[in-house]
N, C-alpha and C positions, 0 to 999 in steps of 0.2 A: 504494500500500500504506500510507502515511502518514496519507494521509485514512482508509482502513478502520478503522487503529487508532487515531485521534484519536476517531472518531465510537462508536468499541467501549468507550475509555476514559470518553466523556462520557456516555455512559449508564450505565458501572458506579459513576461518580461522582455520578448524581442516586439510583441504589438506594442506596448508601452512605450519602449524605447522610439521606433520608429511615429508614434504619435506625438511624443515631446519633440521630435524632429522636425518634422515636416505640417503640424498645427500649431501658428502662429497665435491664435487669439488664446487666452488662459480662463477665459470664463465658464462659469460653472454650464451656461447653457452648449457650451461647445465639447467641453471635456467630458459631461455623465454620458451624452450619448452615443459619444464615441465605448468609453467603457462601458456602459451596459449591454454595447451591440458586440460589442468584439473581446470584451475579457470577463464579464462575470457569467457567461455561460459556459466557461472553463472550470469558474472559481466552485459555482453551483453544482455542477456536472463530479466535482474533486470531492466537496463536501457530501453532496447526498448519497454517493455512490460508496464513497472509501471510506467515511466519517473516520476523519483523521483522529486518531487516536493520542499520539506524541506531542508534546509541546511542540517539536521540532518541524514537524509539519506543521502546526496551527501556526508557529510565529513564519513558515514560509508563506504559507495565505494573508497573515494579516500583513505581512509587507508587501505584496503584491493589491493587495486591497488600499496600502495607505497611498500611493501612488497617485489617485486623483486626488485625495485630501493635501496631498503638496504641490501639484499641478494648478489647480483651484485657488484664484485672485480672491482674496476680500475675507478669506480665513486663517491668516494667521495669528492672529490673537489667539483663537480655540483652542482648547484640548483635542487630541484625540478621539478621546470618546463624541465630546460635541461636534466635531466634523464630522464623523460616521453617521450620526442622527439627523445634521442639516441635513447630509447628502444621502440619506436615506439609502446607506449602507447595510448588508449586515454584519451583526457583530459575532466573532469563531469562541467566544470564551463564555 
C-alpha cells in the first residue's frame, strides 16, 4: 500500500509542479480547479482505496494536498488547518 501511495503522490507532484509553471495567475478561482480536476482524484482514489495506514503515507498526502494552500494569494496569515477548511479540502488525520 506504501508503494501505491508513493507512486499516487509522485504523479500528483509532476501535475503540481508543471501547474506552478506554466499558471500565471495565483488565485484561488484558478488554482482549486485546476486541482480538483487533475490531482484530488488521485488523492481520493489513494485514500478510499488503500486507507493509508502509516503516518508516513498520510504526511505524503497531506503535502501533496498543502500545495494549493501555498499556491493560493490572500492566505497566508492562516493556519493550516484554516486553509484546508476555506478551500474546502479534506483533512487525512
Amino acid at each position: 500500500m506504501s508503494h501505491q501511495c508513493a507512486l499516487s503522490t509522485q504523479k500528483d507532484n509532476q501535475i503540481l509542479g508543471c501547474t506552478k509553471i506554466n499558471v500565471a495567475s495565483r488565485s484561488s478561482d484558478v488554482i482549486l480547479p485546476i486541482y480538483f480536476v487533475l490531482v484530488r482524484p488521485h488523492l481520493e482514489y489513494c485514500i478510499y482505496m488503500w486507507s493509508p495506514q502509516y503516518r508516513r503515507d498520510i504526511d505524503l498526502l497531506e503535502l501533496i494536498q498543502s500545495w494549493p494552500t501555498k499556491m493560493t494569494h490572500g492566505m497566508e496569515q492562516l493556519s493550516y488547518e484554516d486553509k484546508v477548511r476555506e478551500l474546502r479540502l479534506f483533512n487525512l488525520d
